[in-house]
SERO-4910 file (N, C-alpha, C, O; in steps of 0.05 Angstrom, whole numbers):
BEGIN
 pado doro    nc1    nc2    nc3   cac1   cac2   cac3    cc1    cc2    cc3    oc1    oc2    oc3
  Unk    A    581   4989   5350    592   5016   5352    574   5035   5337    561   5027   5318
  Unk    A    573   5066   5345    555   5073   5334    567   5090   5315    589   5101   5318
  Unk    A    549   5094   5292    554   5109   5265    566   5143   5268    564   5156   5288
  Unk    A    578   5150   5248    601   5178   5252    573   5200   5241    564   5203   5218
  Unk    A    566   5213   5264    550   5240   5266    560   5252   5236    584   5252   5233
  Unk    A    544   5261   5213    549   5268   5194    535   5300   5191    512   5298   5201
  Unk    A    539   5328   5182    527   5350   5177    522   5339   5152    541   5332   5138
  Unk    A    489   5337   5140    479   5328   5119    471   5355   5097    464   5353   5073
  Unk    A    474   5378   5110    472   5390   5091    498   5412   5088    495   5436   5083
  Unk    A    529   5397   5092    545   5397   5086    553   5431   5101    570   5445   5088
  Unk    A    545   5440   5120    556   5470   5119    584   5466   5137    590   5449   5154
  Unk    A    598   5487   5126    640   5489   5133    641   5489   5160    659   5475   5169
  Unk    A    623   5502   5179    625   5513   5205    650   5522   5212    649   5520   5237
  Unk    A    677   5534   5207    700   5543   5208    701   5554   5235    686   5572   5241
  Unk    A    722   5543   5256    720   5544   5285    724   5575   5281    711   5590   5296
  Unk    A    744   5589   5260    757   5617   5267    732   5640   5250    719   5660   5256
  Unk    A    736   5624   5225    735   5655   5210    700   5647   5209    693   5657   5188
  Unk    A    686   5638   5217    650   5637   5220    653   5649   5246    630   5646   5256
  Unk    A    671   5664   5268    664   5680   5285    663   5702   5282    677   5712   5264
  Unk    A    642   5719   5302    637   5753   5299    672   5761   5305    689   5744   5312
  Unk    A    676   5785   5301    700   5797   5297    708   5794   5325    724   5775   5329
  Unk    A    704   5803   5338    708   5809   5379    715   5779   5382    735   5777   5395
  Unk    A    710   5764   5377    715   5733   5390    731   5723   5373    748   5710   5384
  Unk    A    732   5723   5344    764   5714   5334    787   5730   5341    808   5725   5330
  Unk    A    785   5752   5362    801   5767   5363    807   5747   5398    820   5726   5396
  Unk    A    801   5750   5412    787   5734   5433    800   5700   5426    810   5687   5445
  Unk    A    799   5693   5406    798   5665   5403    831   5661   5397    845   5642   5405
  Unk    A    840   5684   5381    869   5683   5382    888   5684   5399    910   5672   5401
  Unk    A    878   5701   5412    897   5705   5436    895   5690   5454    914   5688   5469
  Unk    A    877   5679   5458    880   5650   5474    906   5629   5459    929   5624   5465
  Unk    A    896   5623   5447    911   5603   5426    940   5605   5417    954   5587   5408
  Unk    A    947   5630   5419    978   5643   5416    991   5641   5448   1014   5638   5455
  Unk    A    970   5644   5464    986   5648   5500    998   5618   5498    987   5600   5485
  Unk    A   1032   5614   5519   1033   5596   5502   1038   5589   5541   1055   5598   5557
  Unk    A   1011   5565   5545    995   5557   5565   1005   5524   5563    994   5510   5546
  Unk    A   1022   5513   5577   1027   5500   5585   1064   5482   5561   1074   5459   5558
  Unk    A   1071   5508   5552   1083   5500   5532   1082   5496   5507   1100   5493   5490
  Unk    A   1058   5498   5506   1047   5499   5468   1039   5521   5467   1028   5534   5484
  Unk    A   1046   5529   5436   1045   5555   5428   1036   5554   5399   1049   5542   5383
  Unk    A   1008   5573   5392    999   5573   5371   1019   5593   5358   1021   5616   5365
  Unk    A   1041   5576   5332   1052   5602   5311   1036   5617   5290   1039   5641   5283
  Unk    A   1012   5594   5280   1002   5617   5255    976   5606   5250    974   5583   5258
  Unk    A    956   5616   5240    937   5592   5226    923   5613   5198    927   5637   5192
  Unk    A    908   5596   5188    894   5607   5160    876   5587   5155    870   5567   5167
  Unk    A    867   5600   5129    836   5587   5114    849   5558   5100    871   5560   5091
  Unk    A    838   5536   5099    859   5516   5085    825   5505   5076    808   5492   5089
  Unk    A    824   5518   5045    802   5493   5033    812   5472   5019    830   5475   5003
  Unk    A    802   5452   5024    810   5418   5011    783   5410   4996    762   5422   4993
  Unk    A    793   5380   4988    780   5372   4974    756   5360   4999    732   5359   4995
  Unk    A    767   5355   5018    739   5342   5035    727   5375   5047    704   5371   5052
  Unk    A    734   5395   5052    718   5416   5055    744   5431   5069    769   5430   5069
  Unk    A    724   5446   5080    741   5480   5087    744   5468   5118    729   5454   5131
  Unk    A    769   5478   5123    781   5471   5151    796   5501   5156    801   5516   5137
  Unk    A    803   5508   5186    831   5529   5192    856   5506   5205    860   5493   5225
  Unk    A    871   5510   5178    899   5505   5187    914   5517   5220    917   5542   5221
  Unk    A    921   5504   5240    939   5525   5255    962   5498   5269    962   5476   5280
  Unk    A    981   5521   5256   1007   5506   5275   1012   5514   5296   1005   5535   5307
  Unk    A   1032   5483   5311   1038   5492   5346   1066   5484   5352   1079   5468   5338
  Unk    A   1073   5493   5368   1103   5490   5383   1099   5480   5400   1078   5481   5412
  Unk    A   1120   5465   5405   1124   5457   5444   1149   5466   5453   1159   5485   5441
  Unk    A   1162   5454   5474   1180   5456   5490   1206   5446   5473   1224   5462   5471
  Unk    A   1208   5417   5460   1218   5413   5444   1227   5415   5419   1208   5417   5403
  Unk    A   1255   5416   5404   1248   5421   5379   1234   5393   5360   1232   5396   5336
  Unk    A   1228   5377   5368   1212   5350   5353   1177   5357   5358   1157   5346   5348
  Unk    A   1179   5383   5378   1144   5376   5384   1141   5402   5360   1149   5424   5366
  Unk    A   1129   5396   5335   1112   5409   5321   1097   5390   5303   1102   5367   5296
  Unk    A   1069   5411   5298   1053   5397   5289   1034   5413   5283   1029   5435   5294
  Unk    A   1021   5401   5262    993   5427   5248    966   5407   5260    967   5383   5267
  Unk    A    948   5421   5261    914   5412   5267    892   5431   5248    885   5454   5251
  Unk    A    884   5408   5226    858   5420   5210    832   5415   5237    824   5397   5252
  Unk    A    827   5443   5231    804   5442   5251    775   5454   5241    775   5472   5225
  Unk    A    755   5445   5249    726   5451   5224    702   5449   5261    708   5438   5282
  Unk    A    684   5461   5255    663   5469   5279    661   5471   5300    684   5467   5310
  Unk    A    646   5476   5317    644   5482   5349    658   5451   5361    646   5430   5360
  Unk    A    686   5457   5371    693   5440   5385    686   5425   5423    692   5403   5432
  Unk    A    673   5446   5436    667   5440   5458    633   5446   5460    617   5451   5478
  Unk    A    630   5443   5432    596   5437   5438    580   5408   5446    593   5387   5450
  Unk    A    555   5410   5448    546   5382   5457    545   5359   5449    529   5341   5454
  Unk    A    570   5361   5430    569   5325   5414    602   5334   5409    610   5355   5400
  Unk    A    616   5316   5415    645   5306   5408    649   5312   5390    630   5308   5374
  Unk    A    676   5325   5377    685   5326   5354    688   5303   5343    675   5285   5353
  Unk    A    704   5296   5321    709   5268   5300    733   5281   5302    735   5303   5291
  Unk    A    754   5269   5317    788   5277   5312    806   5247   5309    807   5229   5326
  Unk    A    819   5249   5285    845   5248   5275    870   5246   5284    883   5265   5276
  Unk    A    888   5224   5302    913   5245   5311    934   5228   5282    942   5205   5290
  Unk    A    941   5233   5260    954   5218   5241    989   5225   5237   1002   5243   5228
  Unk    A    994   5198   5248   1032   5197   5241   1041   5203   5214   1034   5189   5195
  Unk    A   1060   5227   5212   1074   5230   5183   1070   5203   5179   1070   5185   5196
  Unk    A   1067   5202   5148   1085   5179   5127   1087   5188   5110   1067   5197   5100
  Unk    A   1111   5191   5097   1122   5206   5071   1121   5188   5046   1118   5196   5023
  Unk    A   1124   5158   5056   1118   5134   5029   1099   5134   5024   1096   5131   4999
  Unk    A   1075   5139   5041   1051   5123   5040   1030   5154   5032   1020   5154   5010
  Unk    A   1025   5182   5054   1008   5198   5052   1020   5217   5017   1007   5226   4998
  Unk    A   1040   5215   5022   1058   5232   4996   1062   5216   4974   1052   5224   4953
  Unk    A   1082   5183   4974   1085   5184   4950   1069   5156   4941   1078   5141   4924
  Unk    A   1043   5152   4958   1028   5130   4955   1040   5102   4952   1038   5087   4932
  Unk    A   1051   5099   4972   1055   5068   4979   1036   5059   4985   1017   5070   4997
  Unk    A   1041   5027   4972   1019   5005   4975   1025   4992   5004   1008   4979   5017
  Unk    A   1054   4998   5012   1065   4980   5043   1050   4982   5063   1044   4962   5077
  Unk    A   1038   5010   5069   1026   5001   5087    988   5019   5078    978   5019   5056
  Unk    A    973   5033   5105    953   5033   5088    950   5070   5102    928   5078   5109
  Unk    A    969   5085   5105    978   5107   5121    962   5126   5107    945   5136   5122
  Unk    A    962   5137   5073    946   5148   5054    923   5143   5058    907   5158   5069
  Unk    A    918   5117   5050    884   5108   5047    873   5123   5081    853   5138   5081
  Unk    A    887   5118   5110    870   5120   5125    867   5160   5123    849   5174   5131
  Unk    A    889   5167   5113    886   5205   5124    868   5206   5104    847   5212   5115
  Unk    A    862   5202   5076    840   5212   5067    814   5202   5074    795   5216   5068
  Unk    A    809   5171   5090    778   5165   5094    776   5183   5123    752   5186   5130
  Unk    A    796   5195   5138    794   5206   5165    783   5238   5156    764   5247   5168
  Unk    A    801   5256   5129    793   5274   5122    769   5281   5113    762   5305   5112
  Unk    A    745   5253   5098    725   5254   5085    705   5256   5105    686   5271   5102
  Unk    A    709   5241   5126    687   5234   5149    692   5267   5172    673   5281   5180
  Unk    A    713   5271   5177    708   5298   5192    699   5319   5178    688   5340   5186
  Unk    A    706   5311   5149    698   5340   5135    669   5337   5130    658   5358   5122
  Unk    A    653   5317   5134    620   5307   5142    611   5307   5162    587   5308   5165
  Unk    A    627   5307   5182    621   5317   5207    612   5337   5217    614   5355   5200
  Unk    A    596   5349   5246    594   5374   5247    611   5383   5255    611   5406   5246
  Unk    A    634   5379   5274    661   5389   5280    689   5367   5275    690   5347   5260
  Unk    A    702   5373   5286    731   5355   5277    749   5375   5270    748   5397   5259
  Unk    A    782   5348   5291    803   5347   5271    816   5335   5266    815   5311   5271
  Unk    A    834   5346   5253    856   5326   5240    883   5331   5254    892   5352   5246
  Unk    A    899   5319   5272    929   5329   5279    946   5309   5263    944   5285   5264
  Unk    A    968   5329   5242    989   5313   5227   1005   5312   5243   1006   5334   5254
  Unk    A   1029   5285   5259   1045   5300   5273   1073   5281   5257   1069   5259   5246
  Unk    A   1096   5292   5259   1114   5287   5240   1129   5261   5254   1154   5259   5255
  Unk    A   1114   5243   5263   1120   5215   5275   1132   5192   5252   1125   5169   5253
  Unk    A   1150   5201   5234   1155   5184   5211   1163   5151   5222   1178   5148   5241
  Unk    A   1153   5135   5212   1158   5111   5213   1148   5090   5238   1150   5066   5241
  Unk    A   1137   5112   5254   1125   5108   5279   1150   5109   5296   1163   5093   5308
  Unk    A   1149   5136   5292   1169   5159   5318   1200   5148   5312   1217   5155   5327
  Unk    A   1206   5127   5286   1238   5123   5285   1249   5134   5260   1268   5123   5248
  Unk    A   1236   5162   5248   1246   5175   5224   1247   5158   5200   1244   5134   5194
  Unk    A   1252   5188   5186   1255   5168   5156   1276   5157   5146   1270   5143   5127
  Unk    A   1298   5158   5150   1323   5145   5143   1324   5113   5163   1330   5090   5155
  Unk    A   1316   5121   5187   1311   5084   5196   1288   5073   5185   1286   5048   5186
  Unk    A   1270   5087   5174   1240   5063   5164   1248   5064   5143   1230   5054   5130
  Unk    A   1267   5072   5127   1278   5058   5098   1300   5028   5107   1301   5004   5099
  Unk    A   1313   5044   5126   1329   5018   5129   1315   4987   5148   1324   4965   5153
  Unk    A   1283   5002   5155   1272   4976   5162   1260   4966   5139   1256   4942   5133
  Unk    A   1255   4987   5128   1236   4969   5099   1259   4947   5083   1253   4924   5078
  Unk    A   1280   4957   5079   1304   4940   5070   1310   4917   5091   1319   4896   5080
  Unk    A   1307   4916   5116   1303   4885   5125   1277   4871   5119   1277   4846   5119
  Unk    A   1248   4891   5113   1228   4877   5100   1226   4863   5082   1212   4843   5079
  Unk    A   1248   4879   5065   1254   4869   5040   1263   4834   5039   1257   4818   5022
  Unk    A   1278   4831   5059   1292   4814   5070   1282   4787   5082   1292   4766   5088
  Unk    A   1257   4799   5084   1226   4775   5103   1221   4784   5136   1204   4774   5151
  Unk    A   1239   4802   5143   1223   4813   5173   1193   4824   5168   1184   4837   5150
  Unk    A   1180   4813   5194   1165   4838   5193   1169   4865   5199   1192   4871   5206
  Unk    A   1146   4885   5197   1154   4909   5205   1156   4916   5239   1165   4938   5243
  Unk    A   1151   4903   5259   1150   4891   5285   1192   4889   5282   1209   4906   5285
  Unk    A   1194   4867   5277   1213   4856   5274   1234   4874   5264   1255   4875   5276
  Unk    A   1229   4890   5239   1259   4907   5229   1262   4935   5248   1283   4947   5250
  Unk    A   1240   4941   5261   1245   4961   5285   1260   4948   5305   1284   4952   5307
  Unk    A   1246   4933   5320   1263   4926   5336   1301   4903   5338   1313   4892   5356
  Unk    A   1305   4904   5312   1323   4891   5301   1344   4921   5297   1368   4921   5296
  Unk    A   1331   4937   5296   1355   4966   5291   1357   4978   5317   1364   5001   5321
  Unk    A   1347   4955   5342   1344   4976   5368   1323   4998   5369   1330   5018   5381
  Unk    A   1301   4997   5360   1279   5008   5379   1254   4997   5382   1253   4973   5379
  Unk    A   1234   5009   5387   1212   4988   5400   1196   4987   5375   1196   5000   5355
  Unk    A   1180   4965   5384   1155   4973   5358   1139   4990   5348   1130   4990   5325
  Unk    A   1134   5009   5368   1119   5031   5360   1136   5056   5384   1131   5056   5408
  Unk    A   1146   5065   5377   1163   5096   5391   1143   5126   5396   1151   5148   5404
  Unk    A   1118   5120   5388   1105   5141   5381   1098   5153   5409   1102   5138   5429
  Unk    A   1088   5183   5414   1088   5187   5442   1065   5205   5430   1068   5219   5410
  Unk    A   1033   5203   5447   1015   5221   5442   1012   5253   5463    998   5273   5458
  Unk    A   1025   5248   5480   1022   5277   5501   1018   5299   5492   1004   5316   5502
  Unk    A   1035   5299   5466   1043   5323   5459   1011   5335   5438   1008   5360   5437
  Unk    A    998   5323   5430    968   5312   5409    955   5320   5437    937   5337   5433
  Unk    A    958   5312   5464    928   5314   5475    936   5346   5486    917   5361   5491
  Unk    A    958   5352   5489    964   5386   5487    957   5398   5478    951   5421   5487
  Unk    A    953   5389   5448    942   5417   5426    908   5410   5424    893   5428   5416
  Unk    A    900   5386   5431    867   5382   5429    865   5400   5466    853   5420   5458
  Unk    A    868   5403   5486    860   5425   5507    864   5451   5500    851   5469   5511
  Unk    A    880   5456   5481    892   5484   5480    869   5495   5465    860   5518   5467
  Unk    A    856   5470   5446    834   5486   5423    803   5481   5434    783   5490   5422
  Unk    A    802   5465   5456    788   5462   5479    770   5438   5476    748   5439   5487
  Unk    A    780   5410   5458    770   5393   5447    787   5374   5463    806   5361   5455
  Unk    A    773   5374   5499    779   5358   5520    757   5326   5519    759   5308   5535
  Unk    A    739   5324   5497    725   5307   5500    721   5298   5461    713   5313   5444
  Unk    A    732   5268   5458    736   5271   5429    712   5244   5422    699   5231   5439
  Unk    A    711   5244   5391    712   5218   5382    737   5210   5363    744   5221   5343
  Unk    A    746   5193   5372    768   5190   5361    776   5162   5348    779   5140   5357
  Unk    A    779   5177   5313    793   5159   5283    814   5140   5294    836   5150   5298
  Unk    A    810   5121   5299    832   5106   5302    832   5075   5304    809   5066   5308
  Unk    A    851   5055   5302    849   5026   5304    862   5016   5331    857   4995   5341
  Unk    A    884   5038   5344    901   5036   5359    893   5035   5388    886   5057   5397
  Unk    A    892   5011   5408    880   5012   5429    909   5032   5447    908   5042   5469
  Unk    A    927   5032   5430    946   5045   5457    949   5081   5448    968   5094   5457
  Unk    A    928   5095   5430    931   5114   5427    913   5128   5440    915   5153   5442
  Unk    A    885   5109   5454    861   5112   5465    877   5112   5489    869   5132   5501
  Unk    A    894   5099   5504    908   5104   5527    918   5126   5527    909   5147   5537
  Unk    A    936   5123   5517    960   5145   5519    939   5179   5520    946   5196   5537
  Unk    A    919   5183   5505    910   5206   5499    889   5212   5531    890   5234   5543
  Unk    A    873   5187   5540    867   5195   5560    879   5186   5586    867   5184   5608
  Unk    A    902   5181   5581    915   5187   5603    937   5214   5607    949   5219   5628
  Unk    A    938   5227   5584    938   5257   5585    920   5270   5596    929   5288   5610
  Unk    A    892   5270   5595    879   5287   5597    848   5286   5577    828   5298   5584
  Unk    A    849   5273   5557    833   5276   5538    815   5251   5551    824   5232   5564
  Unk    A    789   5257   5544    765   5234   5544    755   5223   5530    736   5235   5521
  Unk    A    758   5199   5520    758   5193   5482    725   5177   5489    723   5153   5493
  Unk    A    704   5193   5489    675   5173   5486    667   5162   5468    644   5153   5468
  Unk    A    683   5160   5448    687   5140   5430    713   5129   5411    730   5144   5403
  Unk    A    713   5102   5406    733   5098   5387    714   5088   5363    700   5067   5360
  Unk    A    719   5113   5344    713   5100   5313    728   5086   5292    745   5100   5280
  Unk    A    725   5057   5283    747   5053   5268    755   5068   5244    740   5084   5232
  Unk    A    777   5064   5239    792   5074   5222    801   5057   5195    821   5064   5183
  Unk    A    787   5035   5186    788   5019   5167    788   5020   5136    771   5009   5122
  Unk    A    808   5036   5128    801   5034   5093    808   5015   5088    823   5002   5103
  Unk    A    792   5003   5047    797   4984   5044    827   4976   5040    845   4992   5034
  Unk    A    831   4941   5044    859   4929   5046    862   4923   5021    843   4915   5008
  Unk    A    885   4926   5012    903   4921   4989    917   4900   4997    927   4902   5019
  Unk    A    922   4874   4980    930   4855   4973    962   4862   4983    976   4845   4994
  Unk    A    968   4883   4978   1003   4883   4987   1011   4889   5024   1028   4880   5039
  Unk    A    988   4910   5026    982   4920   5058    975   4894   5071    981   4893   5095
  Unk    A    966   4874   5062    948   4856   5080    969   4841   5106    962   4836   5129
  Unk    A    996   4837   5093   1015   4816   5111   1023   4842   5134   1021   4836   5158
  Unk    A   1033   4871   5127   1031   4890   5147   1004   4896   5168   1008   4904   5190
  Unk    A    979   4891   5159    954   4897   5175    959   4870   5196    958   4877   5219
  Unk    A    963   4847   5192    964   4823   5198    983   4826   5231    978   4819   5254
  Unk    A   1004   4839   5218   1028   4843   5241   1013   4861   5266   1009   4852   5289
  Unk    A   1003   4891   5255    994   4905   5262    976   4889   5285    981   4893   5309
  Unk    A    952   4870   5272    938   4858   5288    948   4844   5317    946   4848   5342
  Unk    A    959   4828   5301    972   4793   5319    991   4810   5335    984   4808   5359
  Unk    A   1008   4825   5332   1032   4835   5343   1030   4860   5364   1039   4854   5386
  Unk    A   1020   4886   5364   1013   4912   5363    985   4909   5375    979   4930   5387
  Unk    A    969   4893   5375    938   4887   5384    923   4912   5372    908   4924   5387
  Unk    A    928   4920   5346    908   4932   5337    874   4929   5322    874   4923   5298
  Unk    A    862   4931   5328    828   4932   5320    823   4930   5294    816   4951   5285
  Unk    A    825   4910   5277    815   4916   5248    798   4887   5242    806   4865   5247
  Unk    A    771   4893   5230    768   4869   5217    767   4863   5197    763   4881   5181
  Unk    A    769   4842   5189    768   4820   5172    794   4815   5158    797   4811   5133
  Unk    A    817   4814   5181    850   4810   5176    861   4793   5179    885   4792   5174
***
C-alpha cells in the first residue's frame, strides 16, 4: 500500500478562508443550497493541535442525520484528499477509554490529514456503532459479563454494526470530495461509501498502536466484522 501524501512544509491550505473574497462568497452559497437534502448550517476557523481546518456543519432530511466535517485544502484537485469518516465515541474520543481504540484512531487520523495536502475529517454521532449510548453501556455491562462486543449487540437485538454511511458520502459531494483516500480498517465502509457515490482510490489503514486491554476487542473486530488490522 502506498504511503499518506504528506505537505512537508506544513502550509494550512484552508478550503474557505485561503480564498479570494468573490469565491468564498461563491463557495458558500453553494454549500448552504440545500442540494439533495443536506444543508450547510454554519462553518468557521477551527485551529487544533494537528493544524488549522474550517469546521462546517450539515443537516439532512432526518433528525439523526447531523454531523460536522473538518476540512483543510483543495479538495477536487489532482490528488485525493486523506478523509476520515469517524463514529462518535463518548468513552473512548472524550473520556479515554482503554475498551476500545476509537481516541487513539481520531487523533492518528487528525495528525496525518493535518500533514496532508488536503483532507477530512467527518464526526458523525454514530455512538456505539449506530446503537447509542445508553445501549453500548448496557452492552459493555454484558462485556462485563464475558460477551463479546459482537455478541452484547446482538444479544440486545441489533446487528453488529448498525452504522449507515450514505449520509458521509452526501456531505463529501456537497464539498465536492467525490474521489477520496480513505482512513479506515473497515472493508464495509469502503462499500457502503462507494456504493453511494464516492470513489475511494485508496484504503489507508487506520492502525494506532494496541493496548493490552483493546487487544481481545481488535480480535473480534478482526475474526468477526472482517476488519483489516495487522498483527492481531
Amino acid at each position: 500500500m502506498r504511503g499518506i501524501q504528506t505537505n512537508s512544509r506544513g502550509r494550512e491550505g484552508l478550503l474557505y478562508f485561503s480564498l479570494p473574497m468573490n469565491s468564498k462568497s461563491r463557495t458558500v452559497a453553494r454549500l448552504k443550497g440545500k442540494n439533495g437534502g443536506i444543508e450547510m448550517i454554519a462553518h468557521a476557523a477551527l485551529p487544533t493541535r494537528y493544524g488549522h481546518f474550517t469546521i462546517y456543519g450539515f443537516k439532512g432530511r432526518s433528525p439523526q442525520e447531523e454531523a460536522v466535517a473538518l476540512v483543510r485544502g483543495k479538495l477536487n484537485g489532482k490528488n485525493a484528499p486523506l478523509v476520515r469518516v469517524h463514529s462518535q465515541c463518548l468513552t473512548g474520543d472524550v473520556l479515554t477509554s482503554l475498551r476500545c481504540d476509537c481516541r487513539a484512531q481520531l487523533e492518528l487520523s487528525l495528525r496525518n490529514i493535518g500533514r496532508a495536502a488536503s483532507g477530512v475529517l467527518i464526526y458523525l454521532p454514530q455512538e456505539g456503532r449506530g446503537i447509542g449510548l445508553m445501549n453500548k453501556l448496557r452492552a459493555y455491562e454484558l462485556q462485563d459479563g464475558g460477551m463479546d462486543t459482537v455478541e452484547a449487540n446482538e444479544s440486545l437485538g441489533f446487528a453488529a454494526d448498525a452504522r449507515d454511511y450514505d449520509f458521509s458520502a452526501q456531505i463529501l459531494k456537497k464539498i465536492g470530495a467525490t474521489r477520496i483516500r480513505l482512513l479506515s480498517n473497515n472493508p464495509e465502509k469502503v462499500r457502503q461509501l462507494e456504493s453511494s457515490g464516492i470513489r475511494v482510490v485508496e484504503r489507508v489503514a487506520c492502525q494506532p498502536r494496541v493496548s493490552a486491554i483493546s487487544r481481545g476487542y481488535l480480535k473480534t473486530k478482526k475474526r468477526k466484522m472482517g476488519h483489516l488490522l495487522e498483527g492481531i
